[in-house]
C-alpha positions as semicolon CSV with decimal commas, in nm:
position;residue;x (nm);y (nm);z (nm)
1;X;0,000;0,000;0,000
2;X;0,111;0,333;-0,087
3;X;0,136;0,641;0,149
4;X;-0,090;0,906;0,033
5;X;0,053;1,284;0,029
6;X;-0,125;1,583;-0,056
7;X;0,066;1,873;-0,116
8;X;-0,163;2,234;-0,128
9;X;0,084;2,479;-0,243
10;X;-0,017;2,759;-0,574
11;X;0,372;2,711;-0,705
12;X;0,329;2,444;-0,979
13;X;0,721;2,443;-1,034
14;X;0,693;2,353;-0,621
15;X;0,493;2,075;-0,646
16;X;0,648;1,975;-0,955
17;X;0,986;1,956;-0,745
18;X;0,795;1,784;-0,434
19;X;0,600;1,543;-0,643
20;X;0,955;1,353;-0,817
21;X;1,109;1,387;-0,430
22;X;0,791;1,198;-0,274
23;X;0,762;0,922;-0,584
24;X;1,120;0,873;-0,529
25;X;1,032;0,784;-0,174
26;X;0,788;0,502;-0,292
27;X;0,434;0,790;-0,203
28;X;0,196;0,900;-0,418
29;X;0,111;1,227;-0,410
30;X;-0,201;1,439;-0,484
31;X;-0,243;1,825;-0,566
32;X;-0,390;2,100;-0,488
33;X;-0,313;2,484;-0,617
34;X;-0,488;2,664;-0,373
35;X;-0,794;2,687;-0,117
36;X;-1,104;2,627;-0,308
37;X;-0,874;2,331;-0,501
38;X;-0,853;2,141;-0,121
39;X;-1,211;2,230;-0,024
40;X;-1,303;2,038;-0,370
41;X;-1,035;1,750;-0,235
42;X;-1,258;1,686;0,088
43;X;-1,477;1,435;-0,067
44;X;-1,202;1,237;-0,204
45;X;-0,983;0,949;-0,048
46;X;-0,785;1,083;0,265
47;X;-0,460;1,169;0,218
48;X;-0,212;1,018;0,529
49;X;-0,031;1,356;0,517
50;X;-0,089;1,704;0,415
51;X;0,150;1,929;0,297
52;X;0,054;2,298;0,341
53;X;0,170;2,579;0,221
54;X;0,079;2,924;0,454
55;X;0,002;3,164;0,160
56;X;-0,214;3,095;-0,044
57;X;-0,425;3,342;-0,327
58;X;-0,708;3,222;-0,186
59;X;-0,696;3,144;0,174
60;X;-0,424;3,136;0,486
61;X;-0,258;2,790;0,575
62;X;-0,275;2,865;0,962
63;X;-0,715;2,884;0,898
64;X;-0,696;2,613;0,679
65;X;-0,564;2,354;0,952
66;X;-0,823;2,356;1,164
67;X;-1,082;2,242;0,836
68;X;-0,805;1,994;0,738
69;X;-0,818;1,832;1,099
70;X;-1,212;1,795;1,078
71;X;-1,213;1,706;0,743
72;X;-0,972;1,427;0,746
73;X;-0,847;1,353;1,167
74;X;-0,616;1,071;1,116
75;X;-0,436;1,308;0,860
76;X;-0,068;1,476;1,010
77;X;-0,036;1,825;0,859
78;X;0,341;1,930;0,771
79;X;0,321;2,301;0,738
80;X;0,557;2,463;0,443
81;X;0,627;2,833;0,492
82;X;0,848;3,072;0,363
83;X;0,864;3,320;0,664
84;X;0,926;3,090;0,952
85;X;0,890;3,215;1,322
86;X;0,840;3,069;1,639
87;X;0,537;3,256;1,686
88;X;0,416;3,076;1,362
89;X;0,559;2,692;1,496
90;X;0,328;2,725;1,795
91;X;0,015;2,832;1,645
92;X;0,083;2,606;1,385
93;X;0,124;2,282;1,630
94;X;-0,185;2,462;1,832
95;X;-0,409;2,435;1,523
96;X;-0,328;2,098;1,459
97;X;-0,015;2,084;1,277
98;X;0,268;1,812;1,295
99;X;0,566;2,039;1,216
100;X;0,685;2,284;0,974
101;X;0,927;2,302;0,674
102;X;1,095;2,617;0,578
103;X;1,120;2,714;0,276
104;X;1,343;2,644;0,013
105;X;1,258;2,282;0,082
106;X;1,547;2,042;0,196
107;X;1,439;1,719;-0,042
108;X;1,593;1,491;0,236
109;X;1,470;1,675;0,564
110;X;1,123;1,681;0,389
111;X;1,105;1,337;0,338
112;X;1,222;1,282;0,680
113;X;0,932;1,477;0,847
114;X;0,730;1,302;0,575
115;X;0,819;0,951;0,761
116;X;0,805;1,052;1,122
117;X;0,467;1,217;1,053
118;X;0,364;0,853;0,942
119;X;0,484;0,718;1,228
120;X;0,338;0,917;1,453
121;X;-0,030;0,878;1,272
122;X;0,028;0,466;1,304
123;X;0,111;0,530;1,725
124;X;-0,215;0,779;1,724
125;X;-0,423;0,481;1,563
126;X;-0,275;0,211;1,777
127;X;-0,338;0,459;2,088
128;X;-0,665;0,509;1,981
129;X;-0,750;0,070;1,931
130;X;-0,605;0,049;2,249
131;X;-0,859;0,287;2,379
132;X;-1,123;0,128;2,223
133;X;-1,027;-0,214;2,386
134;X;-1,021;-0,062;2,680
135;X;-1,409;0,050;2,619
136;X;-1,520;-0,306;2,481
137;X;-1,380;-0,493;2,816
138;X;-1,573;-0,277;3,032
139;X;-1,836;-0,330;3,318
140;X;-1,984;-0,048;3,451
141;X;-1,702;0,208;3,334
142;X;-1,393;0,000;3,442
143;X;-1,233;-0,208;3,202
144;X;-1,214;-0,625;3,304
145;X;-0,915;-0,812;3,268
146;X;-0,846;-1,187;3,352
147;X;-0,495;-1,132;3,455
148;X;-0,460;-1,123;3,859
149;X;-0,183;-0,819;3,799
150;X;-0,423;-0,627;3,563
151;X;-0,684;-0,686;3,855
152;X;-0,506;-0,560;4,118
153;X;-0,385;-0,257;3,882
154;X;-0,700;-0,158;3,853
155;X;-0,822;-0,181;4,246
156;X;-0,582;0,038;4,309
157;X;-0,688;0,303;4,025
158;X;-1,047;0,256;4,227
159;X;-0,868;0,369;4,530
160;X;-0,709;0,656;4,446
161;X;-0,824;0,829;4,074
162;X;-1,063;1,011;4,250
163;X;-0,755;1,173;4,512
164;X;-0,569;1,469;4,408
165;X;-0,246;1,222;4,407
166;X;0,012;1,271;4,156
167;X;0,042;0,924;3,937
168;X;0,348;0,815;3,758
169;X;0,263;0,520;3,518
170;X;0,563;0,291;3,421
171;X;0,629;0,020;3,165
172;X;0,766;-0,130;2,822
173;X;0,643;0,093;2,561
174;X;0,347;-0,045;2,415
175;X;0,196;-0,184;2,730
176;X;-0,108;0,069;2,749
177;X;0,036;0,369;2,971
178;X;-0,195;0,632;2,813
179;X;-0,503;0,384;2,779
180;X;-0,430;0,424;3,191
181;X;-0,410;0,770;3,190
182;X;-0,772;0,793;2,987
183;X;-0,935;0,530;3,266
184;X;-0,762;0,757;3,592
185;X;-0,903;1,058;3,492
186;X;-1,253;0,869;3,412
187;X;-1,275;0,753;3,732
188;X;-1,173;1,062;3,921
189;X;-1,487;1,199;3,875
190;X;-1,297;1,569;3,751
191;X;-1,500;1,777;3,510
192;X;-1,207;1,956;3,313
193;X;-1,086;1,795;3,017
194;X;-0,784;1,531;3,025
195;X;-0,509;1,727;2,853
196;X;-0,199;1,556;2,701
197;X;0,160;1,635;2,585
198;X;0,451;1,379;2,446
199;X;0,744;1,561;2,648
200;X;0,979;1,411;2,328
201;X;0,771;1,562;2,090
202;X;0,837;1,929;2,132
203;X;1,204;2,112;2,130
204;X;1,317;2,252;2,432
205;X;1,195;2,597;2,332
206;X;0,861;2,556;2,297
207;X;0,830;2,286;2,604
208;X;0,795;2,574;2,886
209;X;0,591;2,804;2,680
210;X;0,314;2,498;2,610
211;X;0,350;2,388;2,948
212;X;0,307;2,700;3,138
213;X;0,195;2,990;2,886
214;X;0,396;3,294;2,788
215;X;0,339;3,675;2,755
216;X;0,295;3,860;2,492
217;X;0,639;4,011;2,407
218;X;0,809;3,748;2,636
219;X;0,991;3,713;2,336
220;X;1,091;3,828;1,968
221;X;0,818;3,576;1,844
222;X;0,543;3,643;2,146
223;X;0,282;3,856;1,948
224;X;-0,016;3,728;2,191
225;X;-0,056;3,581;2,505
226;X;-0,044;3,200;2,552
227;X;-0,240;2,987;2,819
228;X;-0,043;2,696;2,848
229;X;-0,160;2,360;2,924
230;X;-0,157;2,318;3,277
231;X;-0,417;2,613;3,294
232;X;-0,589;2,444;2,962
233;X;-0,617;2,103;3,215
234;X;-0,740;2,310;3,500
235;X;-0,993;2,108;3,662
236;X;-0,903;1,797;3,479
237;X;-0,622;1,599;3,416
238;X;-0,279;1,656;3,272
239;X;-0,108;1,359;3,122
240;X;0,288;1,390;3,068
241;X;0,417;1,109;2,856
242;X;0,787;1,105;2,855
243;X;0,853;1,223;3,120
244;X;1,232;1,133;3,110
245;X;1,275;1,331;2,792
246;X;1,164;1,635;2,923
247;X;1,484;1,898;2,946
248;X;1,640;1,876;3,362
249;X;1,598;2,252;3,357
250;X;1,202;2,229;3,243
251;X;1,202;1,936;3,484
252;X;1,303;2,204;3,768
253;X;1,004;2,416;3,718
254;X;0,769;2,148;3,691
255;X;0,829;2,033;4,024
256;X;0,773;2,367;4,197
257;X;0,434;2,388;4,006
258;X;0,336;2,065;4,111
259;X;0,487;2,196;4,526
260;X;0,309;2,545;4,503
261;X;0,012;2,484;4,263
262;X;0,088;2,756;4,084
263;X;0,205;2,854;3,732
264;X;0,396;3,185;3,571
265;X;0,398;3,205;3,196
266;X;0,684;3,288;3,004
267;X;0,768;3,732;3,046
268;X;0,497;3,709;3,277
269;X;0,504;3,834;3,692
270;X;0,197;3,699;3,814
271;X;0,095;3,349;3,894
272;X;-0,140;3,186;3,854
273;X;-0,339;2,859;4,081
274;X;-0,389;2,591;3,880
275;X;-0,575;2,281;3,971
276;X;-0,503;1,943;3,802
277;X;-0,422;1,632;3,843
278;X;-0,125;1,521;3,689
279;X;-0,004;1,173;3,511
280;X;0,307;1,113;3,425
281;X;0,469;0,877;3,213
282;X;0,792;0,679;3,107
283;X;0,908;0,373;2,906
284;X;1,276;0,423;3,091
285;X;1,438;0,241;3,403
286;X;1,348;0,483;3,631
287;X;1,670;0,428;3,828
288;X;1,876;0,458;3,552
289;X;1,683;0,707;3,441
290;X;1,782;0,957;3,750
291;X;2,150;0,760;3,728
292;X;2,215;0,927;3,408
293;X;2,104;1,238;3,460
294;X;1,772;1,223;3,250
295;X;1,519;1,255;3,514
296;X;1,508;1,455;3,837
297;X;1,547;1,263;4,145
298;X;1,309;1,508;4,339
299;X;1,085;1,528;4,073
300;X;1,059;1,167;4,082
301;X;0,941;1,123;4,399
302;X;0,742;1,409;4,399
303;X;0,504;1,252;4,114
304;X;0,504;0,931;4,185
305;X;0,325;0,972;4,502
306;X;0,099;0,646;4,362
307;X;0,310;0,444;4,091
308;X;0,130;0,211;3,881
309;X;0,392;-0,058;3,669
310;X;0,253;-0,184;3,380
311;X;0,357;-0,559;3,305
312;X;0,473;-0,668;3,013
313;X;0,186;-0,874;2,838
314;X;0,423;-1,197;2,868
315;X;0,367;-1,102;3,252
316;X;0,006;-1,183;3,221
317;X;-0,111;-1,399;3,011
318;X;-0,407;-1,440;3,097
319;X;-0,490;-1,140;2,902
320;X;-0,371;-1,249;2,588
321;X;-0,672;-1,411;2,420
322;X;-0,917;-1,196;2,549
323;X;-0,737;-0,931;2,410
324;X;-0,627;-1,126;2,081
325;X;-1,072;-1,197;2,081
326;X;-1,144;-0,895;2,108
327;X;-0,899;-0,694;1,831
328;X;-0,979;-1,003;1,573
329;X;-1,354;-0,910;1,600
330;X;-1,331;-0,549;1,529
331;X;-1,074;-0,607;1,239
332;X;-1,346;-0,895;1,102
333;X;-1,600;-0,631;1,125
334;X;-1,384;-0,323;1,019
335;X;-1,262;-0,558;0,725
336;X;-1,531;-0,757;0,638
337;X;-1,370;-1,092;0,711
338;X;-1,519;-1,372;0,765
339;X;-1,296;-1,466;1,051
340;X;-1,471;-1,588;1,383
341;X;-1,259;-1,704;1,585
342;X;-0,858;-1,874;1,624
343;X;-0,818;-2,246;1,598
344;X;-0,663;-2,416;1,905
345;X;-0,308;-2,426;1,738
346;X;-0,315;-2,070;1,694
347;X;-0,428;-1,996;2,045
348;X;-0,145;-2,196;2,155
349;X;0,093;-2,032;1,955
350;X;-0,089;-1,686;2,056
351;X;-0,069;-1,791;2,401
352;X;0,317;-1,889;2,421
353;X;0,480;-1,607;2,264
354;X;0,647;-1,341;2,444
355;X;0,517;-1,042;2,302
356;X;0,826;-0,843;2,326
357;X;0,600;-0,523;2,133
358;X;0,355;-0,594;2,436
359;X;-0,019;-0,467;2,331
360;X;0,090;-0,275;2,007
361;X;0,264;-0,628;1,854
362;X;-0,080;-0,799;1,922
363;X;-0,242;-0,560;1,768
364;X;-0,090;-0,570;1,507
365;X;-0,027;-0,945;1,455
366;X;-0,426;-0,975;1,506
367;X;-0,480;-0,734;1,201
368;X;-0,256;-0,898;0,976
369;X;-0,401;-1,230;1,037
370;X;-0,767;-1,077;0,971
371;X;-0,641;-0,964;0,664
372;X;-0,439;-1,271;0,509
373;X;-0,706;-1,517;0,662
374;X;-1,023;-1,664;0,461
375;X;-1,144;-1,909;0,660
376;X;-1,366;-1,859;0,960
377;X;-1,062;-1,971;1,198
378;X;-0,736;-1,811;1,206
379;X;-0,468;-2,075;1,191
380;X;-0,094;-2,115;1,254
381;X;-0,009;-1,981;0,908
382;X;-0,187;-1,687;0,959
383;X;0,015;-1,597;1,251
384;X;0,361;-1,453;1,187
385;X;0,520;-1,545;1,448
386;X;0,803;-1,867;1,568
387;X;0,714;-2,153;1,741
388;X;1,031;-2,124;1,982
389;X;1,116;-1,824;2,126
390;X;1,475;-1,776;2,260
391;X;1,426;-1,491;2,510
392;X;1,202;-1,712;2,681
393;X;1,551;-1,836;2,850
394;X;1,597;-1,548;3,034
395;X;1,329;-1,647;3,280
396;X;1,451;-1,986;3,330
397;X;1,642;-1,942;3,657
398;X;1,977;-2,163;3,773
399;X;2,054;-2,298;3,435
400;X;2,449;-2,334;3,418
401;X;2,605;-2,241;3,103
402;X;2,629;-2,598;2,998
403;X;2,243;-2,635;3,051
404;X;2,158;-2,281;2,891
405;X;2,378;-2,419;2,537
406;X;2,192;-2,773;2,524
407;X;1,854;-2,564;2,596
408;X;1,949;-2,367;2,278
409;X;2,027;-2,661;2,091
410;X;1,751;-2,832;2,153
411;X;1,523;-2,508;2,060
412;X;1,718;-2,479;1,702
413;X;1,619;-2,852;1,676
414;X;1,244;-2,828;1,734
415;X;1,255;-2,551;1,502
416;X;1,409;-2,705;1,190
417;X;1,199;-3,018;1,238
418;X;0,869;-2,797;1,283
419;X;0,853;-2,926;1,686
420;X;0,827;-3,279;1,568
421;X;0,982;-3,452;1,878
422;X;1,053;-3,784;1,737
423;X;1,248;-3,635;1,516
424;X;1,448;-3,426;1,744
425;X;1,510;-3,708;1,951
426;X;1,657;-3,929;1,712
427;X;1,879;-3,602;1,566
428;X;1,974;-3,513;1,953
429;X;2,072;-3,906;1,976
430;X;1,857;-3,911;2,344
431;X;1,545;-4,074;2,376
432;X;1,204;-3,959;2,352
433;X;1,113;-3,948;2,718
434;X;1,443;-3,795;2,799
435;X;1,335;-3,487;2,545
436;X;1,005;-3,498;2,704
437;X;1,225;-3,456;3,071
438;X;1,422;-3,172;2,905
439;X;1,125;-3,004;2,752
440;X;0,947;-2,955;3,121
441;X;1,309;-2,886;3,304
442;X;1,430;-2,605;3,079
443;X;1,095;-2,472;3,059
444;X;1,029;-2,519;2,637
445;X;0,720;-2,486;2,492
446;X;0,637;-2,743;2,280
């Protein structure tokens, strides 16, 4: 499938240049010369990216992003401007924008953005599944989970979503940290909305003045005054994912907002109360983390006042088909699949896998198999995945490193003889029982 661009831009020599740079990068690309040419686009296919030029005969880029946004959501907007400001970068990224390009355009920095912007709208989408999982496994409001960790996870959201508490929300990426930030600040009860910024998203200039606001005139680009976020999340929640990328000196600041309840904007003298409850977030070692420098110590402890760890989904596997259930019936539906269902082979193989992408790989190994399968069943060749995984050996315990070599061998076996065990008896030169002994010591899924 090819990536669909549309460039809106009234230089034809431009797009001319922009169209043989994007087909070079395997997209195809769509046109549009100027306003009333991208109104006439909105009935079309959806373009996955938008490339918009500020100044146009007909119509200004910066009131044209909010339209594209409603028009098309899932669309990232890549702004292309020949008068670049900071000013500009903010209410661009305010409006709805992904980034900016200055003009003259940089072929390879353009196809760059052009890539992370993709990215970006395939984490969005995956956030947004997640979500609706989330929804689907629900009983009165709170999602239900078979996994005893998952359980207790979300007692203790029960207990204290509806407190004040700071929350800091740890785990692998891909385990469902901002899926828990969307259920805390449900069940807190708070009317104001939940408000949300990736901390390794922004630059360090523009961090402080989203966070906290700025002045007009605070700075050569300040032409109006700026509320910030924590006073956009006032009575509601803030959510700070990444909170380990977030610049030590930002970090600093943060943690006498979060002491004194109070903000000051950029240039400003006054401050202001604010009143939110704030979620943070981070896929780091915490301890290393603070080790290297990346995160405040103080600030740490200071927002993790209740910290909730995520497990891994090879943690709690109990979860696993539920989960696998429930994605492979909205992709049979979104799809129009006739898929019902997994055979028991494939829930075995579902079911012993480690899931190193957590939540994200299922999701995505569920929608592949919707889409390849055409039976009612989704079998083991559906599944991309191996029969044997290796980094399954780092949870068996006191193996000496004679033990840990013949448990590799004997995985590389079952693997080349498709787990037939007669087979990897006789090439092992041990008897059958004796595989069947090594099988359940060394912990091997067969």
């Amino acid at each position: 499938m090819k990536y669909r661009v549309l460039v809106v831009d009234d230089q034809e020599p431009l797009r001319d240049v922009i169209r043989m740079m994007l087909e070079s990068g395997g997209y195809e690309m769509v046109e549009a010369a100027d306003a009333a040419a991208l109104r006439t686009a909105y009935g079309g296919t959806a373009p996955d990216v938008v490339l918009l030029d500020l100044k146009l005969p007909d119509g200004d880029g910066l009131d044209l992003l909010p339209q594209i946004k409603v028009q098309w959501p899932s669309a990232e907007v890549i702004v292309l401007t020949g008068h670049a400001s900071f000013e500009i970068a903010v209410e661009a990224v305010k409006r709805g924008a992904f980034h900016f390009q200055q003009k003259p355009i940089d072929p390879k920095g353009l196809l760059n953005l052009v890539a992370k912007a993709l990215e970006r709208k395939s984490l969005r989408e995956e956030t947004h599944a997640l979500r609706a999982t989330v929804s689907a496994l629900s009983i009165g409001g709170a999602p239900v989970f078979n996994s005893p960790a998952m359980k207790e996870i979300l007692t203790l959201l029960e207990r204290v979503a509806p407190s004040d508490a700071a929350i800091c929300v740890t785990g692998e990426s891909g385990t469902g940290k901002e899926v828990i930030a969307d259920l805390i600040h449900t069940l807190s009860g708070r009317k104001g909305q939940c408000v949300k910024i990736n901390c390794a998203a922004l630059p360090k200039e523009l961090i402080e003045s989203e966070l906290f606001g700025h002045k007009k005139g605070a700075f050569t680009d300040a032409k109006a005054d700026k509320t910030g976020l924590f006073r956009e999340a006032n009575g509601g929640t803030l959510f700070l994912d990444e909170l380990a990328e977030m610049p030590i000196d930002t970090q600093s600041k943060l943690l006498r907002v979060l002491q004194d309840k109070k903000i000051r904007p950029v240039g400003d003298s006054v401050d202001y109360p604010v009143n939110c409850r704030v979620v943070a977030a981070t896929n780091r070692d915490v301890k290393a983390a603070m080790a290297e420098g990346k995160l405040r110590e103080d600030l740490y402890y200071r927002i993790s006042v209740v910290e909730v760890k995520l497990p891994a989904l090879r943690e709690r596997k109990d979860d696993i088909l539920p989960l696998a259930s429930l994605f492979l019936k909205r992709f049979a539906s979104q799809e129009k699949r006739p898929v019902t269902g997994f055979s028991p082979a494939a829930e075995e193989r579902l079911q012993n896998h480690d899931w190193p992408g957590n939540i994200r790989e299922l999701f995505n190994q569920i929608y592949r198999a919707v889409l390849v399968c055409d039976e009612a069943l989704v079998d083991l060749s559906h599944l991309n995945l191996p029969q044997f995984s290796e980094s399954a050996s780092s949870e068996v315990t006191g193996l000496t490193l004679m033990q840990r070599t013949e448990r590799a061998k004997i995985i590389e076996i079952l693997e080349q003889t498709g787990g037939n065990k007669y087979k990897t008896a006789k090439t092992l030169g041990i008897g059958r029982q004796t595989l069947y002994n090594k099988l359940k010591a060394y912990q091997i899924a067969a």
